[in-house]
TIKOLVO-519366 format. One record per residue (C-alpha): x negated, y, z; residue number from 1; residue in one letter. Coordinates in nm, 4 decimals, m for minus. Layout:
<recs>
rec px->X py->Y pz->Z i->NUM aa->a
...
</recs>
This chain:
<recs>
rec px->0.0000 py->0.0000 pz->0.0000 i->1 aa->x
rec px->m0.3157 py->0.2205 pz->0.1024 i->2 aa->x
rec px->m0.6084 py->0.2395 pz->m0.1439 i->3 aa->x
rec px->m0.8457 py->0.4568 pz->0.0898 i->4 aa->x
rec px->m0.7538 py->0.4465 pz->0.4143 i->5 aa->x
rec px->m0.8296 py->0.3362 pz->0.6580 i->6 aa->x
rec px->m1.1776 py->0.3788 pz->0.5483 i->7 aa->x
rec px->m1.3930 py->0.0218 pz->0.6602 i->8 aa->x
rec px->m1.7128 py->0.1971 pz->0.6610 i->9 aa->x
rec px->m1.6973 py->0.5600 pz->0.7539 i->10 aa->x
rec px->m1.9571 py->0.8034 pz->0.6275 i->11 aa->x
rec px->m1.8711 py->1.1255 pz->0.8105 i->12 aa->x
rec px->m2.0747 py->1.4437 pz->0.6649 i->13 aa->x
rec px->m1.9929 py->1.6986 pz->0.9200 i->14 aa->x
rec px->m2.2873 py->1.9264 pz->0.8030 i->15 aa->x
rec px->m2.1016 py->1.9188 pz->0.4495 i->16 aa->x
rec px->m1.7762 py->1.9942 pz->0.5728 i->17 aa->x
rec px->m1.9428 py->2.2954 pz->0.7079 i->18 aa->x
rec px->m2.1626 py->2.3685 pz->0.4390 i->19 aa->x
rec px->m1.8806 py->2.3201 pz->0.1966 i->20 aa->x
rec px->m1.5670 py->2.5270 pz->0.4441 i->21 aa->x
rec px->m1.8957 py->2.8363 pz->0.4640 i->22 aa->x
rec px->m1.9428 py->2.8667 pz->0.0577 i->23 aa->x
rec px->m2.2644 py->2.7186 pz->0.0476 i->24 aa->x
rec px->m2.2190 py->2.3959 pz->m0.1611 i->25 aa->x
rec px->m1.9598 py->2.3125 pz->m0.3865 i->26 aa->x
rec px->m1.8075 py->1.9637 pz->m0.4176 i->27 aa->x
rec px->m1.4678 py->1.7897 pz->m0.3539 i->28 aa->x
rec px->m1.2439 py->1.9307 pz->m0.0685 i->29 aa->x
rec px->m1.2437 py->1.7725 pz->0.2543 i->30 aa->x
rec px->m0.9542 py->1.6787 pz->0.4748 i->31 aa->x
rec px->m0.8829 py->1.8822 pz->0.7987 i->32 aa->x
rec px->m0.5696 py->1.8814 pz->1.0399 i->33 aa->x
rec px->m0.5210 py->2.0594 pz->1.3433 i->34 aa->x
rec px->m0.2980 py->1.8869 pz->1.5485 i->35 aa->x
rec px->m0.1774 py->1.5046 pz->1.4973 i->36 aa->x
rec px->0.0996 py->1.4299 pz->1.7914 i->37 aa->x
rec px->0.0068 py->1.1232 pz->1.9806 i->38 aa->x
rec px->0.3639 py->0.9253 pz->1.8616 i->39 aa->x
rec px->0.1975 py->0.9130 pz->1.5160 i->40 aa->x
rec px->m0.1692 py->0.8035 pz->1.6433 i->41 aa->x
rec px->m0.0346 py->0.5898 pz->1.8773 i->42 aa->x
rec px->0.1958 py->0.3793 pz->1.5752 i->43 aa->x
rec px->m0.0937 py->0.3799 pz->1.3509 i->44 aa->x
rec px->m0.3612 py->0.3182 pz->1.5707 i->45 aa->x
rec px->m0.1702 py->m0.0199 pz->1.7128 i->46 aa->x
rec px->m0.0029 py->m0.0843 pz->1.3370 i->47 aa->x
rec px->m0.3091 py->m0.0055 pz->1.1335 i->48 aa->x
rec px->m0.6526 py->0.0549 pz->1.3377 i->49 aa->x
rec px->m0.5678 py->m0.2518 pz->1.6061 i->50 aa->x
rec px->m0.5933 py->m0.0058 pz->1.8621 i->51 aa->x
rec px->m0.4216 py->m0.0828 pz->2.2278 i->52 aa->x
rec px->m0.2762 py->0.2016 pz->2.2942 i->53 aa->x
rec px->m0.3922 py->0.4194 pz->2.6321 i->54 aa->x
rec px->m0.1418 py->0.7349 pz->2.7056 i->55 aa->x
rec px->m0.3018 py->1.0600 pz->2.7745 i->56 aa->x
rec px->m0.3285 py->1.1448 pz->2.9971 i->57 aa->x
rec px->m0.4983 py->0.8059 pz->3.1900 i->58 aa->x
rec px->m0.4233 py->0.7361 pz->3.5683 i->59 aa->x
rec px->m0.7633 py->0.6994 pz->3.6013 i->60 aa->x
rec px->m1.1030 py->0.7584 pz->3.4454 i->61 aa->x
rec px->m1.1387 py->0.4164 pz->3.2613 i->62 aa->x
rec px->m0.7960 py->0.4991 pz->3.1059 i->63 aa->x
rec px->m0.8661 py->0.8506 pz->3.0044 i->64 aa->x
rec px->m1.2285 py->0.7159 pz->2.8526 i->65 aa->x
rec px->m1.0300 py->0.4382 pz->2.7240 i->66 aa->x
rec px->m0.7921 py->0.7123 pz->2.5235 i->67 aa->x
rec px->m1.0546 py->0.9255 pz->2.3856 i->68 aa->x
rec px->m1.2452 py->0.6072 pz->2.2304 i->69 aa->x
rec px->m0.8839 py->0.5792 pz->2.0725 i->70 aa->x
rec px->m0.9129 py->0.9382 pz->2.0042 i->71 aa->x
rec px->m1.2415 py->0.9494 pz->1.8051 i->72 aa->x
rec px->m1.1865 py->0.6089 pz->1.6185 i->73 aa->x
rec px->m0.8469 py->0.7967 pz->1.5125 i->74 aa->x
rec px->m1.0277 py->1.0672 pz->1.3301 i->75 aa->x
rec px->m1.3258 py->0.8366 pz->1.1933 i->76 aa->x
rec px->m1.1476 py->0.6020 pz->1.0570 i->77 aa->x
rec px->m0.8549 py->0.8132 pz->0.8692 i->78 aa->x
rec px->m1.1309 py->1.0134 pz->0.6962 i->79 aa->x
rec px->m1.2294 py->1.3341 pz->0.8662 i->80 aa->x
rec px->m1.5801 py->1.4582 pz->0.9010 i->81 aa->x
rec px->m1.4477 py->1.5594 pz->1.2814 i->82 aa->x
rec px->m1.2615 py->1.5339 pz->1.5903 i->83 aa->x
rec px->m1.0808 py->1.8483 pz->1.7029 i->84 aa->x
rec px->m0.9891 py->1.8665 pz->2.0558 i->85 aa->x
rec px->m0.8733 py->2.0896 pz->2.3078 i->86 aa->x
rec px->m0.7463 py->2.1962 pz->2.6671 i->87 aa->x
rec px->m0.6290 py->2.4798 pz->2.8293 i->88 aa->x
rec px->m0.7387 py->2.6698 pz->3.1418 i->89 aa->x
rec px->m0.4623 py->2.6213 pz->3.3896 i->90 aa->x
rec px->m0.1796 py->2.9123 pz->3.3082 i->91 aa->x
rec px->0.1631 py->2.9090 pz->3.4859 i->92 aa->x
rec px->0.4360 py->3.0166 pz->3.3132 i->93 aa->x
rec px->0.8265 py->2.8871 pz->3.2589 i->94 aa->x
rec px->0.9702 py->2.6727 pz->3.0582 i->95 aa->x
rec px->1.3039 py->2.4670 pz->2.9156 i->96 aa->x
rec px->1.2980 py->2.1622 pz->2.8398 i->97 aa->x
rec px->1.5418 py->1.9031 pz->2.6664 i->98 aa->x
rec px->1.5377 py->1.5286 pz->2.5373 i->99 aa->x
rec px->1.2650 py->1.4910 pz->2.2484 i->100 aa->x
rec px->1.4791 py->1.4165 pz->1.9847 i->101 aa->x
rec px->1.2031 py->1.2459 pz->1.7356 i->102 aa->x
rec px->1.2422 py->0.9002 pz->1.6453 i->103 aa->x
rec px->1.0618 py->0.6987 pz->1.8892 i->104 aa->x
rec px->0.9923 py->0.9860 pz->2.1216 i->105 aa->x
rec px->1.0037 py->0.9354 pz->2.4755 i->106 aa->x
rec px->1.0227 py->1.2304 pz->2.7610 i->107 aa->x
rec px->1.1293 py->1.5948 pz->2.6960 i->108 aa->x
rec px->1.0707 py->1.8288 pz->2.4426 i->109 aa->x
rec px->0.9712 py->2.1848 pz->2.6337 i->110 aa->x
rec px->0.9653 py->2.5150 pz->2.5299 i->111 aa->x
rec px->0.8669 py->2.8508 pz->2.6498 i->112 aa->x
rec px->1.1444 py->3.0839 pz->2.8662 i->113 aa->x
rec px->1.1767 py->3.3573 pz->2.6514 i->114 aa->x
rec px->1.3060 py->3.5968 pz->2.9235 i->115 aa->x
rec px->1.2046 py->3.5253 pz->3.2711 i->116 aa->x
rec px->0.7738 py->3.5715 pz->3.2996 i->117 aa->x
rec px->0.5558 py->3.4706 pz->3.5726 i->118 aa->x
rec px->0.4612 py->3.8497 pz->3.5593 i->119 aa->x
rec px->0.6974 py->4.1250 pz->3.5587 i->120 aa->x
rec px->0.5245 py->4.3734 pz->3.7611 i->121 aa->x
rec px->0.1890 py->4.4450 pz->3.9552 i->122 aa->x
rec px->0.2358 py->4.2259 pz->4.2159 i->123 aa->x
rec px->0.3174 py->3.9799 pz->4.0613 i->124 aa->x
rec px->0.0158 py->3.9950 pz->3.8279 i->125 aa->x
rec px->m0.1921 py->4.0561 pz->4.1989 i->126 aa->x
rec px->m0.0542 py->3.7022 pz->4.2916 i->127 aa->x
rec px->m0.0625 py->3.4695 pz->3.9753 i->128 aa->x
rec px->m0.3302 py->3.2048 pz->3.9937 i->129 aa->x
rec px->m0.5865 py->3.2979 pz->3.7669 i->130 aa->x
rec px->m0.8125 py->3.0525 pz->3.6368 i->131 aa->x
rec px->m1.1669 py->3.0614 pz->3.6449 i->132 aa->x
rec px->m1.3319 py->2.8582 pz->3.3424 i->133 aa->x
rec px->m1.6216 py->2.7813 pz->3.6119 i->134 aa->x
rec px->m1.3734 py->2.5504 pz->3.8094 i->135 aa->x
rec px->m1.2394 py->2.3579 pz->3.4796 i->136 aa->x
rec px->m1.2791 py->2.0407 pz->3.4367 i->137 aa->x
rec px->m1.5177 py->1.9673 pz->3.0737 i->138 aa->x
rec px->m1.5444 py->1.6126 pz->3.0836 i->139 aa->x
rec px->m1.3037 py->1.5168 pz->2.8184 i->140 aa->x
rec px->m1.4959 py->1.7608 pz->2.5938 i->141 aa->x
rec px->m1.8515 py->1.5745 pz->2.7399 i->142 aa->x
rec px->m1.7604 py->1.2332 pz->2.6868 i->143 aa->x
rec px->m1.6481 py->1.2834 pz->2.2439 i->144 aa->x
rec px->m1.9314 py->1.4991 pz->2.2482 i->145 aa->x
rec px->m2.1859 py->1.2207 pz->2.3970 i->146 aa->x
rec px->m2.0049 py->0.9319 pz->2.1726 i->147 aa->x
rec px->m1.9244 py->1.0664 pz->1.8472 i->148 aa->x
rec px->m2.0791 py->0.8379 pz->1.5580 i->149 aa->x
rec px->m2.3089 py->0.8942 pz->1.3406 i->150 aa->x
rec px->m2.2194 py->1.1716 pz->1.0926 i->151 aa->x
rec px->m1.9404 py->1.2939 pz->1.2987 i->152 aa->x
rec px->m1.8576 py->1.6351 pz->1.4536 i->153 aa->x
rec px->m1.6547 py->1.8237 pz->1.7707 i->154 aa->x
rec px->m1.4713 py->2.1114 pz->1.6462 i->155 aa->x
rec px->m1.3570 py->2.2305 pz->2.0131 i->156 aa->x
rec px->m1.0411 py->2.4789 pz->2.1261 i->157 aa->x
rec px->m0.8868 py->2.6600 pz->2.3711 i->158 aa->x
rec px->m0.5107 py->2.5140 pz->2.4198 i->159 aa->x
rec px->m0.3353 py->2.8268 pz->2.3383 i->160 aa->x
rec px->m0.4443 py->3.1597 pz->2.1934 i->161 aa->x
rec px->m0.4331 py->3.4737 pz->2.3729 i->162 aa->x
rec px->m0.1075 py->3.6217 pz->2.2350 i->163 aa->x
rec px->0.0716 py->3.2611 pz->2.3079 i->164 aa->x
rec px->m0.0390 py->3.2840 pz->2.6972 i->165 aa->x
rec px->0.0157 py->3.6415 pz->2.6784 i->166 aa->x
rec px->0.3898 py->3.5728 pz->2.5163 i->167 aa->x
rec px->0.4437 py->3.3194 pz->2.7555 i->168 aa->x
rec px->0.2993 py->3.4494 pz->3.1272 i->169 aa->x
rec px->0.4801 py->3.7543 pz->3.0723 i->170 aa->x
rec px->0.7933 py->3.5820 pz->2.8067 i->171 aa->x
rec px->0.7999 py->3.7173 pz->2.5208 i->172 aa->x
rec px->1.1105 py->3.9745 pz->2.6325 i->173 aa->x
rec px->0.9093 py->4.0710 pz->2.8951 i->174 aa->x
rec px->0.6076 py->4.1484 pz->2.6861 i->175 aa->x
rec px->0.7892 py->4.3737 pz->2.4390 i->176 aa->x
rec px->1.0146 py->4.5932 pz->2.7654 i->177 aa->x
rec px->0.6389 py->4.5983 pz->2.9276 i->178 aa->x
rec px->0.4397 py->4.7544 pz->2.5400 i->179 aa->x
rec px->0.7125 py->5.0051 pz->2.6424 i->180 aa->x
rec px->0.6913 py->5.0300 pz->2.9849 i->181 aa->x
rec px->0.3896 py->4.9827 pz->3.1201 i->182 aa->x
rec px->0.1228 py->4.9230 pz->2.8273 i->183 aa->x
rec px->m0.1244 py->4.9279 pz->3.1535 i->184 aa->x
rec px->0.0152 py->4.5887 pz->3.2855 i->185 aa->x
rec px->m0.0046 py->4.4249 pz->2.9453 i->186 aa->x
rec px->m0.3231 py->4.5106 pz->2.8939 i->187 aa->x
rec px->m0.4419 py->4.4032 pz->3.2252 i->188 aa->x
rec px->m0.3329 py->4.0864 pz->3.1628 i->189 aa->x
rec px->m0.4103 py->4.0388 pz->2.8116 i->190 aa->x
rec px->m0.7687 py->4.0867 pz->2.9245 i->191 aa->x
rec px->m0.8027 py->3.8252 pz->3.1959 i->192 aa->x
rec px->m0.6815 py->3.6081 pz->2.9714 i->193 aa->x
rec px->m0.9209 py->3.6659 pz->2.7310 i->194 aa->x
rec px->m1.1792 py->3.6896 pz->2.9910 i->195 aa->x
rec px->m1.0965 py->3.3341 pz->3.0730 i->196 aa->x
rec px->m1.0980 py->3.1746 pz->2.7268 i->197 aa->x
rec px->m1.4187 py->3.3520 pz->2.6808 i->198 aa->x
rec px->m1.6170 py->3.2144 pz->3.0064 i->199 aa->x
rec px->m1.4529 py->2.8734 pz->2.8704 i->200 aa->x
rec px->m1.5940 py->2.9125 pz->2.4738 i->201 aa->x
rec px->m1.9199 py->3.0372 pz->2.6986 i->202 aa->x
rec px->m1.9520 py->2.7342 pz->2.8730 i->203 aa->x
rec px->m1.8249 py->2.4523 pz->2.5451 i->204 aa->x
rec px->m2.0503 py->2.6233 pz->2.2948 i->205 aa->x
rec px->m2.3796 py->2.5154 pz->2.4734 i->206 aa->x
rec px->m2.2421 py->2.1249 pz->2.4061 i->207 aa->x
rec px->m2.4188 py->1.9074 pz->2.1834 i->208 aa->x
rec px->m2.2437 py->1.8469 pz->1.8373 i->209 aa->x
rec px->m1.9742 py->2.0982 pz->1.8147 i->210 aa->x
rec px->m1.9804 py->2.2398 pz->1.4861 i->211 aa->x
rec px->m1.6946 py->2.4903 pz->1.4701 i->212 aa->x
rec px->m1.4261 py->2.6778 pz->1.6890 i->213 aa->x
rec px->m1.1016 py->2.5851 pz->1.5727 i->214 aa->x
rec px->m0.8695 py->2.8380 pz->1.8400 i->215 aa->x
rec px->m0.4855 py->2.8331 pz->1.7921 i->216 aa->x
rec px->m0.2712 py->3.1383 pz->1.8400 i->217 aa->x
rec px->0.0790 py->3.1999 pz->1.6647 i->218 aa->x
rec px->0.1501 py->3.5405 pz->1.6053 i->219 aa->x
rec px->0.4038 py->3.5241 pz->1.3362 i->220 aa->x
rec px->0.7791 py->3.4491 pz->1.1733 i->221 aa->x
rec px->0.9091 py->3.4236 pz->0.8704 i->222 aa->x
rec px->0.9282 py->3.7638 pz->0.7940 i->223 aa->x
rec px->0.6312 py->3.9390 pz->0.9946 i->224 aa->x
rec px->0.4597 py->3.9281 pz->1.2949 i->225 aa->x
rec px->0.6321 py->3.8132 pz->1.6582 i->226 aa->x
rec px->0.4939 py->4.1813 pz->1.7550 i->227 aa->x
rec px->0.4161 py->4.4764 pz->1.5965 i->228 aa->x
rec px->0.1256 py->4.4444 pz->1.4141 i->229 aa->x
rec px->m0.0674 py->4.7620 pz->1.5984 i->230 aa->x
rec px->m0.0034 py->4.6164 pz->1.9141 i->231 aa->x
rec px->m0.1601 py->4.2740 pz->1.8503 i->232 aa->x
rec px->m0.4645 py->4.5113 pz->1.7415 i->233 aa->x
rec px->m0.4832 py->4.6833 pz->2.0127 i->234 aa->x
rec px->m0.4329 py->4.4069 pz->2.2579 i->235 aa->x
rec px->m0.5032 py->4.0425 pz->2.0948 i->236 aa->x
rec px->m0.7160 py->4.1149 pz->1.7921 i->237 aa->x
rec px->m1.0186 py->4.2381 pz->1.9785 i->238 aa->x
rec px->m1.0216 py->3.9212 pz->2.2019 i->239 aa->x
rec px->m0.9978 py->3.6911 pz->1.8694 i->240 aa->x
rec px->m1.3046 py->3.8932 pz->1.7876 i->241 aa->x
rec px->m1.4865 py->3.8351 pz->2.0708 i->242 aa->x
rec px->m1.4610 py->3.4631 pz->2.0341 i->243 aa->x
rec px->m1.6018 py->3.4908 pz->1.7217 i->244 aa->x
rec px->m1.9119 py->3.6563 pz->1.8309 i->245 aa->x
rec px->m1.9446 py->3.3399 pz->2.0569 i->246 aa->x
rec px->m1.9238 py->3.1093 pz->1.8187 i->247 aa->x
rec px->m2.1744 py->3.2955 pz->1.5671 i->248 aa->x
rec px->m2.4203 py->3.3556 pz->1.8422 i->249 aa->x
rec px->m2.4190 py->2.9816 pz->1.8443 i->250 aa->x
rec px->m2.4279 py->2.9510 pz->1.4828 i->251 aa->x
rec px->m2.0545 py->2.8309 pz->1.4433 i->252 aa->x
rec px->m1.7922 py->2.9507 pz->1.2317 i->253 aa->x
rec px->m1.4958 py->3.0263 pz->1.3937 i->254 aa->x
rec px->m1.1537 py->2.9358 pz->1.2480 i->255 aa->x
rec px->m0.7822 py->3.0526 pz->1.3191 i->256 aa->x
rec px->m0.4585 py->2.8457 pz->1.3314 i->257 aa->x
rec px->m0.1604 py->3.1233 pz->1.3314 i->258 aa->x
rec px->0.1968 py->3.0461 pz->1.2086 i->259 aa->x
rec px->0.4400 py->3.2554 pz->1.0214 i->260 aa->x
rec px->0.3556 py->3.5875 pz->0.8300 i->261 aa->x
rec px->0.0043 py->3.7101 pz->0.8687 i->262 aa->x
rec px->m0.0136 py->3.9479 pz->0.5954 i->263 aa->x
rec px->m0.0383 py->4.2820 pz->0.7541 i->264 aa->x
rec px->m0.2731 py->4.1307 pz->0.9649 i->265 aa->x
rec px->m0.5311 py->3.9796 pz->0.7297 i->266 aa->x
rec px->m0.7476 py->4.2867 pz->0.6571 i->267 aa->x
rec px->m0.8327 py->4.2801 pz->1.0264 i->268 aa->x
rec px->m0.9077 py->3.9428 pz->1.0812 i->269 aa->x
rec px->m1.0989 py->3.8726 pz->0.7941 i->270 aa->x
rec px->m1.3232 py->4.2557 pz->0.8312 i->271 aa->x
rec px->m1.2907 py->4.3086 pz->1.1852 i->272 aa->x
rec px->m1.2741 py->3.9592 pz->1.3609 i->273 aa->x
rec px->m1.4796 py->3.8412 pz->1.1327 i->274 aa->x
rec px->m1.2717 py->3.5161 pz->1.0814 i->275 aa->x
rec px->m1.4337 py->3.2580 pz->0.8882 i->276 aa->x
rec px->m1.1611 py->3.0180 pz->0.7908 i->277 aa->x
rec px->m0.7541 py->3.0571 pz->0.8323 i->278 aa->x
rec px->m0.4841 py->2.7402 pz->0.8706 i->279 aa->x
rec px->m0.1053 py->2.7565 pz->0.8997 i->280 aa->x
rec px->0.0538 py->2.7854 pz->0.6097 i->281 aa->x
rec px->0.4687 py->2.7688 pz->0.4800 i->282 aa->x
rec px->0.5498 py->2.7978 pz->0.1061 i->283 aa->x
rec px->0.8306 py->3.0836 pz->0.2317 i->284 aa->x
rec px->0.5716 py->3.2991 pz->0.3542 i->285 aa->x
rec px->0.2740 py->3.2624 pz->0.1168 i->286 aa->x
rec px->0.1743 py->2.9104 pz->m0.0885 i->287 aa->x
rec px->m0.1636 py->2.8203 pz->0.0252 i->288 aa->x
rec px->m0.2665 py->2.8277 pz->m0.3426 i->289 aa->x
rec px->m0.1311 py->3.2119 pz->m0.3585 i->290 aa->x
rec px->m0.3341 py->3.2418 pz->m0.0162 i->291 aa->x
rec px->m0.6141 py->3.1637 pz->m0.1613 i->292 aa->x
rec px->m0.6316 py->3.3071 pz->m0.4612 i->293 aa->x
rec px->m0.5935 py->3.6752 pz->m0.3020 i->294 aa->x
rec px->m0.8630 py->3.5617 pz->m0.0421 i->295 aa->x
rec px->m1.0202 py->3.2851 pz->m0.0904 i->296 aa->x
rec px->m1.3505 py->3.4224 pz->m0.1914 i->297 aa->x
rec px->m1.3751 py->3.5760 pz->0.1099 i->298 aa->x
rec px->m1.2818 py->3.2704 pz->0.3862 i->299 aa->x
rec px->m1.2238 py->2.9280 pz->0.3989 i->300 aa->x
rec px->m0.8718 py->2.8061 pz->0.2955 i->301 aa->x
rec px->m0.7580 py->2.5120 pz->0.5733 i->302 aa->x
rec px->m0.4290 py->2.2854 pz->0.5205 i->303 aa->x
rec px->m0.1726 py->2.4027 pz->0.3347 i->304 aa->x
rec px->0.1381 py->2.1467 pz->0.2757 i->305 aa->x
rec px->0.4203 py->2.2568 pz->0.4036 i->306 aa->x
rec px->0.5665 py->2.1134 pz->0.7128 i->307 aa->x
rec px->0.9126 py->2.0696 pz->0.5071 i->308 aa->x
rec px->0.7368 py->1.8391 pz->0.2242 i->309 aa->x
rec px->0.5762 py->1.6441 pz->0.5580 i->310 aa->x
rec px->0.8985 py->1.5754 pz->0.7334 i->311 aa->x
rec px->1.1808 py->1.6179 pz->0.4493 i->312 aa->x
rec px->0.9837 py->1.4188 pz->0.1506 i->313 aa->x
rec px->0.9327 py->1.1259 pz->0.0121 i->314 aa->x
rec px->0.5721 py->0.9771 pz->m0.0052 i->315 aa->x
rec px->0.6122 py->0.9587 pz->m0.4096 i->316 aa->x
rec px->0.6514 py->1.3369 pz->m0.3468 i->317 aa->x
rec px->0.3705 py->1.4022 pz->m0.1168 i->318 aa->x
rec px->0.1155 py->1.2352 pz->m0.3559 i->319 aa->x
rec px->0.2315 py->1.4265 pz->m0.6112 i->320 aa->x
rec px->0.1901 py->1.7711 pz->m0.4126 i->321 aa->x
rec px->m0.1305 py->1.6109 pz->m0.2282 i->322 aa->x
rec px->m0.2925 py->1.5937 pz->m0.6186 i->323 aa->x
rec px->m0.1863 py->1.9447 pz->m0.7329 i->324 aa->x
rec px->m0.3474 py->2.0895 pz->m0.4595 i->325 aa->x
rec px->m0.6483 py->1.9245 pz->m0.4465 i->326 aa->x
rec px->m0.6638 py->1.9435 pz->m0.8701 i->327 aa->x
rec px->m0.5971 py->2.3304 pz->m0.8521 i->328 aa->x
rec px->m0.7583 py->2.4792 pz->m0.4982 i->329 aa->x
rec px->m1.0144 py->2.2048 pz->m0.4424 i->330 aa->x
rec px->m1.2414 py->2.3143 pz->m0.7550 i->331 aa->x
rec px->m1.1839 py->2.7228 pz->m0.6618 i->332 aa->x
rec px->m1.3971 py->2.5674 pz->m0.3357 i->333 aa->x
rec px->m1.3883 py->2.6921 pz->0.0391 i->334 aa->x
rec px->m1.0409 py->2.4355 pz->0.0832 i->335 aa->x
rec px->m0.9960 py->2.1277 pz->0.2961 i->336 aa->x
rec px->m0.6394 py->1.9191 pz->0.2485 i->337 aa->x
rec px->m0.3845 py->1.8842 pz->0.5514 i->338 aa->x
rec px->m0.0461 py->1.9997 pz->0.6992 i->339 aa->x
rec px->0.0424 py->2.3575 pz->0.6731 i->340 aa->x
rec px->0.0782 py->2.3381 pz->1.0767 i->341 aa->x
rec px->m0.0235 py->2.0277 pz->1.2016 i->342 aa->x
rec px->0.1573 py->1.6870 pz->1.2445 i->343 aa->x
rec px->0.4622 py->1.6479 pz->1.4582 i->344 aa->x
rec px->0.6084 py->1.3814 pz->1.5883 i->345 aa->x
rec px->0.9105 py->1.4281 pz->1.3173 i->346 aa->x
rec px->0.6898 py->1.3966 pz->1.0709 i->347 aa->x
rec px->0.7377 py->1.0305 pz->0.8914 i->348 aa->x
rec px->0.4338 py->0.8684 pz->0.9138 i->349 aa->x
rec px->0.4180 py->0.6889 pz->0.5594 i->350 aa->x
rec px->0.4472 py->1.0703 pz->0.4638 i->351 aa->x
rec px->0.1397 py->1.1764 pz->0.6572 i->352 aa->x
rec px->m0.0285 py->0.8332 pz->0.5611 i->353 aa->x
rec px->0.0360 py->0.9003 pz->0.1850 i->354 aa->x
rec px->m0.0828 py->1.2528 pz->0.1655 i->355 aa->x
rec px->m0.4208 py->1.1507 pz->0.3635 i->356 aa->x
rec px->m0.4701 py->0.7977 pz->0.0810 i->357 aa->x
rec px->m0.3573 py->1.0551 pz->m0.2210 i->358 aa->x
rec px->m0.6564 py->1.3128 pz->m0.0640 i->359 aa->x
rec px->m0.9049 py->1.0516 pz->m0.0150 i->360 aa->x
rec px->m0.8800 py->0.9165 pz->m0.3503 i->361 aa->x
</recs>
């Protein structure tokens, strides 16, 4: 049913990935994803890989070392030239939460409170439980970077950008009566956010083997951005930037995930932040292969099918889309193949497994 994966013999190039994602080689695309929900890896590591399955997170420390062997065999043996992984600093805010609805699924699906913050006021912002990146625990990040095979490379994250912990400490009515009402507070707290994150991408970016930053942070809709566009300048932007000076200094490129409309927002992050490669994309906003011909000459062009071909398609159909877009954006150069978000537990998996075969051909 599956020509090329999974692959028998892996030959991970992580140097060319880079090489290739930077401009400085040409060749055929690679593949890149930024998420894959456990439901899938967990069906085709048991179905396809023999894998025994470990949930994450393991009662104890054989179990969690147990998962991330699972983990890195995952991204090995489906053809990546990486493992991307991430945490998050401990951040309290509210949430909903319902019945995961996904076939299979099991637990709740949970959601940010949009109206009710951890922080409404000063005191409340004198009180939260601020992390300190010092006190976090890197051990997940220690082990894949200690027992990644030959060829193979960490691309590491923070779980959650700065506007998503910003949206969600505050909610994301709070935030916008706060930009009105007291800019002071917001920025207060934008910043020891991004304090955090930055002791954290301080303290991964010394690790053996990591070969990019690969940071999260949706900003957008459909139509424009989930803010106005000055304010995530003022109070987001320069913190993105930041973590791209990290990563440089450590000779790593750093890449964005951000969902919905970017546009007014792409001058900055490509002169200013100095962004080096952009994911997340929908064919309602801007077709990757639009994206990339207005900019890819001047950053790497990651993913691009849309979520709706993932979980609506057929796998005839996803071949078929897989090979345009590697025929028309993987000679222009600077592309690697995957989602257009990342892949979701409603995503079908002969979809996801046809689009990665189709790739790898």
């Amino acid at each position: 049913m599956y020509n090329n994966i999974p692959i028998h013999d892996p030959k991970p190039n992580a140097e060319r990935f880079i090489d290739y994602l930077m401009g400085r080689i040409q060749g055929k695309a690679p593949m890149v994803e930024y998420l894959i929900d456990d439901l899938l890896r967990k069906s085709i590591g048991e179905d396809i890989l023999g894998h025994k399955w470990v949930p994450n997170p393991g009662e104890s420390r054989f179990a969690h070392e147990a998962y991330l062997v699972n983990y890195i065999d995952f991204w090995y043996r489906m053809g990546y030239d990486f493992v991307r992984f991430e945490q998050s600093l401990p951040m309290p805010s509210f949430h909903k939460a319902i019945t995961d609805t996904a076939d299979d699924a099991v637990g709740m699906r949970t959601w940010v409170d949009q109206h009710h913050g951890s922080i409404e006021n000063w005191n409340d912002f004198e009180q939260y439980p601020w992390p300190e990146a010092v006190e976090f625990d890197y051990s997940a990040f220690e082990y894949l970077s200690r027992h990644l095979p030959e060829g193979l490379g960490l691309i590491i994250s923070h779980g959650g950008g700065i506007f998503e912990h910003l949206s969600s400490i505050l909610s994301l009515e709070g935030l916008c009566f706060l930009l009105h009402d007291d800019p002071k507070l917001v920025k207060a707290v934008a910043d020891r956010i991004g304090q955090a994150m930055a002791d954290f991408y301080e303290h991964l970016t010394d690790m053996d083997n990591i070969i990019a930053v690969f940071q999260g942070d949706d900003m957008g809709h459909k139509t424009g951005t989930m803010i106005h566009p000055n304010d995530l300048r003022e109070y987001c932007l320069p913190w993105h930037k930041h973590f791209a000076e990290i990563a440089h200094a450590h000779d790593l490129p750093y890449f964005l995930h951000s969902c919905g409309n970017m546009v007014e927002l792409m001058e900055n992050l490509i002169g200013d932040v100095k962004l080096d490669g952009k994911h997340s994309f929908e064919d309602i906003i801007i077709p990757v292969e639009d994206f990339q011909e207005k900019y890819g000459d001047r950053l790497a062009v990651l993913g691009g099918i849309d979520i709706d071909r993932l979980a609506a398609g057929t796998p005839e159909r996803l071949r078929e889309h897989t090979r345009y877009l590697m025929d028309l954006c993987g000679p222009r150069g600077r592309f690697a193949l995957g989602s257009g978000s990342s892949i979701a537990n409603y995503i079908p998996t002969e979809n996801y497994l046809a689009m990665l075969d189709e790739a790898l051909a």
